[in-house]
C-alpha positions as CSV (number, residue, x, y, z in Angstrom):
1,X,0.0,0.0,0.0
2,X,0.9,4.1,-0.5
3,X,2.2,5.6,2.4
4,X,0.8,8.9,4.0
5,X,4.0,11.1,4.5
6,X,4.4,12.9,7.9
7,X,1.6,10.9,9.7
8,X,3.3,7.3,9.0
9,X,6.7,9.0,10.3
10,X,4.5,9.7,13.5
11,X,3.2,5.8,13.6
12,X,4.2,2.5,14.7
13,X,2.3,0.3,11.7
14,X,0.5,1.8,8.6
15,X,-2.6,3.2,9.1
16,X,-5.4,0.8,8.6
17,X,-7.2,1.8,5.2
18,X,-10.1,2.8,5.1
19,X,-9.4,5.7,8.3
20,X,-10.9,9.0,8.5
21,X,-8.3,11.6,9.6
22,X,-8.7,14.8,11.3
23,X,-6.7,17.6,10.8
24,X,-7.1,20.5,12.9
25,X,-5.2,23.5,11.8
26,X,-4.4,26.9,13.1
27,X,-4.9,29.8,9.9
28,X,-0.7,30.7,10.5
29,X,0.1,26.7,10.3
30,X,1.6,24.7,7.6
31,X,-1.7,22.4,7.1
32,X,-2.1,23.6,3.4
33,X,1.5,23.0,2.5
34,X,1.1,19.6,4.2
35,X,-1.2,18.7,2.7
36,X,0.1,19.3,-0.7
37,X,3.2,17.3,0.2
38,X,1.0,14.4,1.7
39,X,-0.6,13.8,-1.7
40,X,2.6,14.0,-3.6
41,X,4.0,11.6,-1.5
42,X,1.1,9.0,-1.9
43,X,1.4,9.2,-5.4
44,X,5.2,9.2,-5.3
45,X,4.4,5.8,-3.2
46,X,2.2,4.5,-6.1
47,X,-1.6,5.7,-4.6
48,X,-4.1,7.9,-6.2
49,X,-5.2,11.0,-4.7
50,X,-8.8,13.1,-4.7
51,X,-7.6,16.1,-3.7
52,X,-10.8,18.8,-2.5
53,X,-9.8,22.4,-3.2
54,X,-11.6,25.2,-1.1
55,X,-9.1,27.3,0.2
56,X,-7.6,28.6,-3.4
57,X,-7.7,27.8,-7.2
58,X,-7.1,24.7,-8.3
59,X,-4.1,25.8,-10.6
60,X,-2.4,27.0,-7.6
61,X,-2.5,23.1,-6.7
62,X,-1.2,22.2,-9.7
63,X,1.6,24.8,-9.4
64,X,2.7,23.3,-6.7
65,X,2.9,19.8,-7.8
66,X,5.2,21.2,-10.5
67,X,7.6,22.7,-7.6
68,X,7.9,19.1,-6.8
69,X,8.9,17.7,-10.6
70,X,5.3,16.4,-11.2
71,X,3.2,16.6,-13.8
72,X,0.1,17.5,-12.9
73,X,-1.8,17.0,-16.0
74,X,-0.1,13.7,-17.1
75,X,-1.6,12.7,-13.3
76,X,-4.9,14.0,-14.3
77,X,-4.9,12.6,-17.3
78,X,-3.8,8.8,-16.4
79,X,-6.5,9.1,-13.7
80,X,-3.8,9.2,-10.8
81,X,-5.1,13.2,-9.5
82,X,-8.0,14.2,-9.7
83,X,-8.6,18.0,-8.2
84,X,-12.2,19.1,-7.3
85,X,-12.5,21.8,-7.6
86,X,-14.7,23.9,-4.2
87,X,-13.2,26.9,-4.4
88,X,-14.9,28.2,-7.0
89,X,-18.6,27.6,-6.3
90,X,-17.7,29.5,-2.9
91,X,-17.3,32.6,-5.2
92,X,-20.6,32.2,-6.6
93,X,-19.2,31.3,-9.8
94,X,-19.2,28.2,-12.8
95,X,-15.9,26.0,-12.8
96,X,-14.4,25.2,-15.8
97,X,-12.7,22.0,-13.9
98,X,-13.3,18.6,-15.3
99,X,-14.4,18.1,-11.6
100,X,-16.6,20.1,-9.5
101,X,-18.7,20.3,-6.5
102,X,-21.1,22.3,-8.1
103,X,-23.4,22.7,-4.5
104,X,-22.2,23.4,-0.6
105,X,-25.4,22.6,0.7
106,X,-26.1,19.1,2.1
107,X,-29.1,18.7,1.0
108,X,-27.8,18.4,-2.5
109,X,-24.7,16.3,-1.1
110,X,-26.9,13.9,0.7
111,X,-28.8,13.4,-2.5
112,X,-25.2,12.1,-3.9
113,X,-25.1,9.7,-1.3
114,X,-29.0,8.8,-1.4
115,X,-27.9,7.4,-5.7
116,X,-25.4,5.5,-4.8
117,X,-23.2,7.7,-6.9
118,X,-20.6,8.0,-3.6
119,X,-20.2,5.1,-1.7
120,X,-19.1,2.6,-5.1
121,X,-17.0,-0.5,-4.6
122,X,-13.8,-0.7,-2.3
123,X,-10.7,1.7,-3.2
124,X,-7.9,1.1,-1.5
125,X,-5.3,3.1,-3.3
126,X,-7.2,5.9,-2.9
127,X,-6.7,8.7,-0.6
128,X,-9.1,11.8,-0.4
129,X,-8.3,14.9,1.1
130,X,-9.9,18.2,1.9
131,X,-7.8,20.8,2.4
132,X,-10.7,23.1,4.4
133,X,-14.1,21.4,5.7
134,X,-14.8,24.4,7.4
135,X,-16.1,26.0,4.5
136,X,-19.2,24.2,4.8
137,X,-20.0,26.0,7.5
138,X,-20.3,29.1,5.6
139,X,-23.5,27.5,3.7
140,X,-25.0,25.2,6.3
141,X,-26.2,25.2,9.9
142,X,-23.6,23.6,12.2
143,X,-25.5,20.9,12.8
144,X,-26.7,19.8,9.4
145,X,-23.2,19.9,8.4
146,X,-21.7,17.7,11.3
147,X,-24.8,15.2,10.9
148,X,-23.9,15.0,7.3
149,X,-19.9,14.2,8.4
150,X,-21.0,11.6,10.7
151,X,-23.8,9.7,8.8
152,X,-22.6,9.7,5.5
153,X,-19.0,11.6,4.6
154,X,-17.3,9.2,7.6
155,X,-18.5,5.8,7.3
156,X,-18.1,6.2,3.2
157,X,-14.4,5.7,3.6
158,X,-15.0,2.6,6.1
159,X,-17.2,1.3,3.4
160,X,-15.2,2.1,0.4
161,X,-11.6,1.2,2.3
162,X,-10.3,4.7,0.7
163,X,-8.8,6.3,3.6
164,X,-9.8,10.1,4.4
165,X,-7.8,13.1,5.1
166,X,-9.8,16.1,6.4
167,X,-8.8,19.7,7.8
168,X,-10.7,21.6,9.6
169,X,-10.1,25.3,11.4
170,X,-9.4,25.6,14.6
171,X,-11.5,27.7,17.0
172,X,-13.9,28.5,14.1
173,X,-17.1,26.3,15.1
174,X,-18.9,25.2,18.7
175,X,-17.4,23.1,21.0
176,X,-20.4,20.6,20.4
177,X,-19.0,20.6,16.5
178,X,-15.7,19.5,17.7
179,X,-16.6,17.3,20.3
180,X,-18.6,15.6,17.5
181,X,-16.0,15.2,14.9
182,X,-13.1,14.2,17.3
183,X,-15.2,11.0,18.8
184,X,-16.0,10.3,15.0
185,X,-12.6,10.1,13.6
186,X,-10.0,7.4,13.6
187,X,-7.5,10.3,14.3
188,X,-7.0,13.4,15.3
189,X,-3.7,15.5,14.0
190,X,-3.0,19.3,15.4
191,X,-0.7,21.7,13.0
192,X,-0.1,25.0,14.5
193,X,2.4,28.0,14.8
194,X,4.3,28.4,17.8
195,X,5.7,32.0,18.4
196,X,8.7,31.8,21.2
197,X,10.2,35.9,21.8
198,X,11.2,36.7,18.2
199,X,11.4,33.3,16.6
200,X,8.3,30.7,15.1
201,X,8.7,27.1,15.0
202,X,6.2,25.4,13.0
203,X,4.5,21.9,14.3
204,X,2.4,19.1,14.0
205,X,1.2,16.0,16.9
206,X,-0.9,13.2,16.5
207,X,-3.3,13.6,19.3
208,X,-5.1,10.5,19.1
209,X,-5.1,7.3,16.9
210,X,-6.8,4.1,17.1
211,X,-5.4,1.2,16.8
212,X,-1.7,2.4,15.4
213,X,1.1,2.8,18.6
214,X,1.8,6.7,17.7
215,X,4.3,9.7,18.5
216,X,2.2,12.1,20.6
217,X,5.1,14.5,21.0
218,X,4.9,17.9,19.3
219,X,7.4,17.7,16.2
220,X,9.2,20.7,14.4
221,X,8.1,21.1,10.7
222,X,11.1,21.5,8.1
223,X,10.0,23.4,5.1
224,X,12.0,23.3,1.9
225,X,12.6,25.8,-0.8
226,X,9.7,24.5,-3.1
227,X,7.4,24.7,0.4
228,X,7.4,20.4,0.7
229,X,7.5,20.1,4.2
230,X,8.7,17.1,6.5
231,X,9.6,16.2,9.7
232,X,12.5,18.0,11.5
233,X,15.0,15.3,12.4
């Protein structure tokens, strides 16, 4: 199987397939340049990646993978990458991607769901990720949102073995929303900036995992010239 850079180097074992991680992010942290480097790794590692874009254009994404001597279209092409794109329904606008979630409401998500069009046959080598789950919040109430999470986006990946990489904003929803999420999760990852007198360290933790022995230590973040960042040895 792939491996999931930065969280494996965190782990005793893989991570079961199938998981739903939680990433809980603070606005100054790393989490969207980890994330980037997470999918490059899994495909590097010979996975496939769904990569959900809300927090910036899509090409931006693919500019990025270029930083890292990939070809972004070749992936998209081949059916390695595929970029949804979020981002620009949040403007109010029509995508011109090839993929597209075309509504933030989840009614119309649930409707997916309810056809059978999302939950399809196991897929291992898969790994989805959304960069910023929060944004859902903009266009739902909190609580049709987190129902949503925890009756269909969450037990989709048990069902379909495709484990799920999610980020989500810190201190930017009700404590019930967290409490929620964190008890629904397989695990829960914390990136965040740490500002000591004049200098900033940036780090990561695995707060909780189930079933995988796990670092819980806080762990320095090494970023590198094209922004790939790794674990500070």
């Amino acid at each position: 199987m792939p491996r999931i850079p930065l969280i494996e180097d965190l782990t005793s074992d893989s991570i079961p397939k199938g998981s739903n991680l939680l990433m809980e992010f603070d606005p100054a942290s790393q989490w969207f340049n980890a994330s980037i480097s997470i999918m490059a790794g899994w495909i590097k590692s010979g996975g496939k990646v769904a990569y959900n874009v809300a927090a910036q254009p899509v090409e931006k994404i693919r500019l990025r993978l270029r930083g890292f001597g990939m070809d972004p279209e070749t992936l998209e092409s081949a059916g390695t990458l595929r970029l949804v794109d979020w981002y620009t329904t949040t403007l109010g606008k029509k995508s011109s991607e090839r993929f597209v979630q075309s509504s933030l409401k989840v009614a119309d998500a649930s409707i997916q769901f309810a056809k059978g069009e999302v939950p399809g046959p196991p897929i291992p080598e898969w790994l989805g990720i959304m960069d910023n789950a929060s944004v859902m919040a903009r266009f739902n109430d909190e609580k049709a949102w987190i129902e949503f999470a925890l009756t269909r986006a969450i037990p989709s990946s048990h069902t379909r073995q495709s484990t799920s990489i999610d980020g989500i904003l810190k201190k930017a929803h009700s404590e019930w929303a967290y409490t929620q999420l964190e008890t629904a999760y397989d695990g829960v990852i914390d990136f965040k900036l740490e500002e000591e007198g004049k200098s900033t360290r940036d780090l990561i933790r695995i707060r909780s995992m189930r079933d995988v022995l796990h670092d819980r230590g806080w762990h320095e973040l090494k970023i590198e010239s094209n922004f790939e960042i790794s674990i500070q040895q």
